[in-house]
C-alpha positions as CSV (number, residue, x, y, z in Angstrom):
1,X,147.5,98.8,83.2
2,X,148.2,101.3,85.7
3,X,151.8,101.0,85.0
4,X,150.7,102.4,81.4
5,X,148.4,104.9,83.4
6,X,150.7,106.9,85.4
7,X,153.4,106.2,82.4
8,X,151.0,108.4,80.2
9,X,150.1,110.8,83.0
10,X,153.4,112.6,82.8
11,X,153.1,113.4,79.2
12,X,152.1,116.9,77.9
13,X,148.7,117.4,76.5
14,X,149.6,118.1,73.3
15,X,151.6,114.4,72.9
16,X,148.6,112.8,74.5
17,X,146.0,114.5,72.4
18,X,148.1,113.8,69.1
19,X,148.4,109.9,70.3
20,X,144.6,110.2,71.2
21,X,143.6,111.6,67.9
22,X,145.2,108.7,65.9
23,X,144.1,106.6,68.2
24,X,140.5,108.1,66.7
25,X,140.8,107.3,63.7
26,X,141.9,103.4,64.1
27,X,138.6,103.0,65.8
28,X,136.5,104.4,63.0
29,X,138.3,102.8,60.6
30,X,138.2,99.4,62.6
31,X,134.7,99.6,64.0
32,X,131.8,99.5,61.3
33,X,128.7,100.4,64.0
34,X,130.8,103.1,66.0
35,X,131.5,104.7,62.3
36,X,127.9,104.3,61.1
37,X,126.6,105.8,64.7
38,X,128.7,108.8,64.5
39,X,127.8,109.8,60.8
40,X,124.4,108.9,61.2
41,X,124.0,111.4,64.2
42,X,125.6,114.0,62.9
43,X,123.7,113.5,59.4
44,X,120.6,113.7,61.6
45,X,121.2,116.9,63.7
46,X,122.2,118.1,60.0
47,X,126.0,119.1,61.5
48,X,128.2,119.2,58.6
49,X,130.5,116.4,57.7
50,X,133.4,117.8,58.1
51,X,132.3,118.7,61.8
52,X,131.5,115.2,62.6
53,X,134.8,113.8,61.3
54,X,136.4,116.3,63.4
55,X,134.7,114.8,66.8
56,X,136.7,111.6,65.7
57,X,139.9,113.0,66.6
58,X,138.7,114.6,69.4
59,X,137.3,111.6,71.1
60,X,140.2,109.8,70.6
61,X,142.0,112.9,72.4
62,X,139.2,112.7,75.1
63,X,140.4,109.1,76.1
64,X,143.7,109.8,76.4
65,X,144.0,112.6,77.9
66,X,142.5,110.7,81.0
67,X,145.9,109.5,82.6
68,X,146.9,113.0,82.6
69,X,144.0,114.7,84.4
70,X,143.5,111.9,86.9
71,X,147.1,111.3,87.6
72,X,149.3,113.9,86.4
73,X,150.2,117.6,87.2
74,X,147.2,120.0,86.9
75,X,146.4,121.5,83.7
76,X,145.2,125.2,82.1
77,X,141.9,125.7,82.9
78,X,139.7,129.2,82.3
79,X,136.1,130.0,83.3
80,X,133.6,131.9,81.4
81,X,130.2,133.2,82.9
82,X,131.1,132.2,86.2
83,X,129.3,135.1,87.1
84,X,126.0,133.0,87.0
85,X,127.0,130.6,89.8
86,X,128.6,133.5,92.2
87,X,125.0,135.3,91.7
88,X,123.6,131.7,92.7
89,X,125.7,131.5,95.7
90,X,125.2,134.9,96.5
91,X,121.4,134.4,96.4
92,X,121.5,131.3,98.6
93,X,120.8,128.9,95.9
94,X,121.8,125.3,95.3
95,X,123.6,125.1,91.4
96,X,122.3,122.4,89.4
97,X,124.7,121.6,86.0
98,X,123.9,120.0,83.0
99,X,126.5,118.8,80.5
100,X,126.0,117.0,77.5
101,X,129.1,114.4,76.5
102,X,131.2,116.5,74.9
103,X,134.6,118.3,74.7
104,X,136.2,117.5,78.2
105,X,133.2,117.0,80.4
106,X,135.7,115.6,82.7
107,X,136.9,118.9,83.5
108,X,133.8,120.8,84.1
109,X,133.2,119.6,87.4
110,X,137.2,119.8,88.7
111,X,137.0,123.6,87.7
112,X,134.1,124.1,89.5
113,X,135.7,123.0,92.2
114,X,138.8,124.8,91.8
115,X,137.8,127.9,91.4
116,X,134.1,128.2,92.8
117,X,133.7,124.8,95.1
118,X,136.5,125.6,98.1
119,X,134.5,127.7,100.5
120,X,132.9,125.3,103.1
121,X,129.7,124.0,101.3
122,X,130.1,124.8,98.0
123,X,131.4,121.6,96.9
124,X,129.9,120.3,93.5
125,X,128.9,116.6,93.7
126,X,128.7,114.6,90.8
127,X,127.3,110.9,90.5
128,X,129.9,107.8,90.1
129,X,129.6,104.6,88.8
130,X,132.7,102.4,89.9
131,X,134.3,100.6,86.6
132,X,133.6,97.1,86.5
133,X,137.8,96.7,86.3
134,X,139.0,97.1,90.5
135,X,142.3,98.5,89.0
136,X,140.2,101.2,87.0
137,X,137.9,102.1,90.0
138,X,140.9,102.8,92.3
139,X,142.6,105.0,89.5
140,X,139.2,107.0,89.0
141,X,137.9,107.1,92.5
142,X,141.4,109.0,94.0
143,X,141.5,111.2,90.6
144,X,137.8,112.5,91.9
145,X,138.6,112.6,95.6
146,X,139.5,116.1,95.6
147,X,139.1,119.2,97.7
148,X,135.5,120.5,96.5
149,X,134.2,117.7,94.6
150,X,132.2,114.8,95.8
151,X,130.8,111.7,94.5
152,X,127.3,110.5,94.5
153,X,126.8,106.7,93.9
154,X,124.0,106.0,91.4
155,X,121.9,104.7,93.5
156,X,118.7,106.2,95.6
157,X,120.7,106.7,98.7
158,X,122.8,108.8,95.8
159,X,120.2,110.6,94.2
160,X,119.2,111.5,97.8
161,X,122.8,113.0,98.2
162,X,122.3,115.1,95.5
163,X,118.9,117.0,96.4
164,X,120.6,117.3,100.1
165,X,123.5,119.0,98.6
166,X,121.2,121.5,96.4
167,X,118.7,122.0,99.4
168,X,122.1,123.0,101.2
169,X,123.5,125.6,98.3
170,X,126.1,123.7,97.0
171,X,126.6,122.2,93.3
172,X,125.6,119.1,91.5
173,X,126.6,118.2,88.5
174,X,124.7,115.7,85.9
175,X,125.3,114.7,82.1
176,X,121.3,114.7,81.0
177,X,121.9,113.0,77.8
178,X,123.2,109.8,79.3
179,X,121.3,106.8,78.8
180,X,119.2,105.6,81.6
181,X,118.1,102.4,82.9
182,X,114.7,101.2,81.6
183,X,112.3,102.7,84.1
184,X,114.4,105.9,84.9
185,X,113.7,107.8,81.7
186,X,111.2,108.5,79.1
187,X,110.7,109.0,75.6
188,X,111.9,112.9,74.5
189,X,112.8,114.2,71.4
190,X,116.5,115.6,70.3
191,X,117.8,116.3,67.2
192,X,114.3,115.1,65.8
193,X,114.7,111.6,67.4
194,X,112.9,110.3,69.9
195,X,115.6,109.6,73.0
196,X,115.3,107.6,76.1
197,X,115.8,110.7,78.6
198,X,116.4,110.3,82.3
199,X,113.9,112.4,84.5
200,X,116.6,112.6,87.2
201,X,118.0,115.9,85.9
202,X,114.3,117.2,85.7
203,X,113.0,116.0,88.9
204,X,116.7,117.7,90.7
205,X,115.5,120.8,89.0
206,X,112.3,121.2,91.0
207,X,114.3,120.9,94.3
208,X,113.5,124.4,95.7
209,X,115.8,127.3,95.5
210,X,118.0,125.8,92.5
211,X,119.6,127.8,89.9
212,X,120.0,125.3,86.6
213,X,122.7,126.2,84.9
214,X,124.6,125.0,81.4
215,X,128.2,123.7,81.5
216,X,130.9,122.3,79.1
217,X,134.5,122.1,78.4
218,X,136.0,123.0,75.2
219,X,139.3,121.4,74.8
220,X,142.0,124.1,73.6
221,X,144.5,123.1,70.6
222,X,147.5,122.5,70.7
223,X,147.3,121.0,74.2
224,X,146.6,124.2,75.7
225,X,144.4,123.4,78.4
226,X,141.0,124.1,78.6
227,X,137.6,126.9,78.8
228,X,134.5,125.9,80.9
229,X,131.5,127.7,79.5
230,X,128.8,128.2,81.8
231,X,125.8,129.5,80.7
232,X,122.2,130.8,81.6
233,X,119.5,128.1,81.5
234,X,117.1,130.7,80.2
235,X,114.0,129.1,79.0
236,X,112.3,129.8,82.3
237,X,110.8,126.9,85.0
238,X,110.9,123.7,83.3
239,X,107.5,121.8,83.1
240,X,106.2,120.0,85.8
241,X,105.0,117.2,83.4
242,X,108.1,114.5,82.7
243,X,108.3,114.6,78.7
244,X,107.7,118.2,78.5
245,X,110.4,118.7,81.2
246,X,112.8,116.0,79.1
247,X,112.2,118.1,76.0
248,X,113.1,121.3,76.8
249,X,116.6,119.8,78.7
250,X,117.0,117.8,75.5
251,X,116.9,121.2,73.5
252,X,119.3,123.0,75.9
253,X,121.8,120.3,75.3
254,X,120.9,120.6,71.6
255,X,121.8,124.4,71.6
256,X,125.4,123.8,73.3
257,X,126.1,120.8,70.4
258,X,125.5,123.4,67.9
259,X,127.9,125.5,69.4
260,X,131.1,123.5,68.7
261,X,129.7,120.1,66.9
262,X,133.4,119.2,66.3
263,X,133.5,118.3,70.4
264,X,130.4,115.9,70.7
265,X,130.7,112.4,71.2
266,X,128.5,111.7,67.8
267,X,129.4,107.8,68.4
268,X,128.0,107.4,71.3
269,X,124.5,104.9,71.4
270,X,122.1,107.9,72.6
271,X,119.4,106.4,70.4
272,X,119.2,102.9,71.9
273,X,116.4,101.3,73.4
274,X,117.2,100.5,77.4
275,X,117.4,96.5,78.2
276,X,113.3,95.1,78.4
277,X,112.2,98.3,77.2
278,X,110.1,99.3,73.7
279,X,110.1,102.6,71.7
């Protein structure tokens, strides 16, 4: 496999992307629960079909696109708002980011540190959980050991890692929307559907002197690279009490959905019900 890796690595984006949006579409047509998750999802946050059988291409272009960003020659990247992490800095602040799954969220971490995360302690960190397969978890573990971006094993000793580098001014980055083990989460609502939400990304948000910020990567056309979006949180200090806090993170990651449905993962299981535990 990483023979077929770094094969696909030296390929443009715009071949990978046209492979990985065919590639799409076999899966929905082959995969009856992955198709009736995605158009139930999108039926449920009331996106527009059309929009939801857009995000089956662009999955498929998220996948393999992979080889490319972790192996091959670095790609377009642009920033917008990065103003509100250099006023962060500037103020002495940790930057805590929250990115649903969707467009490349891959890349919203490497342009952070690219463009933002080089000057000594301003690297982002970002939690990492090895792949089960030991060829895999070499390929993905030297594509994310790069100059300004650490990883954080998801583990306590990890989640310690995290509020030490926000307590120290640098960056974390977390995807809020992610399933997490029974016990780590609660019960929240988004899109109108109760979700088991972890409380990590609230509780990281009450570390003092933290600036929570939105973040998420639209994938260009035509293999043109790619625009990281950061933006405001803007709803004031989250609430100290955990559902509350889970609400109002679900809603944020609602609002960025909305913004380009066509680039969420719509298939993925966010509605399931962790292992041992009840709705």
């Amino acid at each position: 496999m990483i023979v077929l890796f770094r094969f696909f690595s030296a390929w443009p984006l715009w071949a990978l992307h046209g492979l990985g949006a065919v590639l799409g579409w076999v899966v929905f047509a082959l995969s009856p629960t992955y198709r009736r998750h995605l158009l139930a999802h999108a039926a449920l946050a009331g996106v527009p079909r059309a929009d939801a059988l857009a995000s089956v291409g662009e999955t498929g272009k998220m996948v393999a696109e992979l080889p490319r960003l972790w192996l091959g020659a670095p790609v377009p990247v642009q920033m917008t708002g990065r103003e509100h992490i250099e006023a962060a800095q500037a103020a002495g602040q940790g930057v805590l980011f929250f990115t649903p799954h969707m467009g490349c969220f891959e890349m919203t971490a490497r342009a952070y540190a690219e463009l933002c995360g080089q000057a000594p302690g301003r690297a982002i960190t970002v939690l990492f959980r090895p792949p089960r397969q030991a060829w895999l978890s070499r390929v993905v573990a030297g594509a994310r050991q790069r100059p300004g971006l650490e990883t954080a094993p998801t583990t306590l000793a990890g989640v310690k890692q995290l509020v030490k580098a926000l307590r120290a001014g640098a960056a974390v980055g977390l995807l809020p929307d992610q399933v997490p083990p029974e016990g780590q989460g609660v019960w929240a609502p988004f899109f109108g559907r109760q979700a088991y939400t972890m409380t990590l990304s609230a509780r990281l948000a009450q570390t003092p002197r933290t600036t929570v910020l939105l973040a998420w990567g639209e994938r260009l056309r035509w293999g043109r690279g790619y625009v990281v979006h950061v933006l405001p949180w803007g709803d004031g200090p989250l609430p100290a009490d955990p559902v509350a806090a889970c609400a109002a993170i679900n809603a944020a990651m609602e609002r960025l959905v909305r913004a380009c449905p066509r680039q969420y993962l719509w298939g993925y299981a966010r509605y399931k019900t962790p292992r041992g535990g009840a709705e």
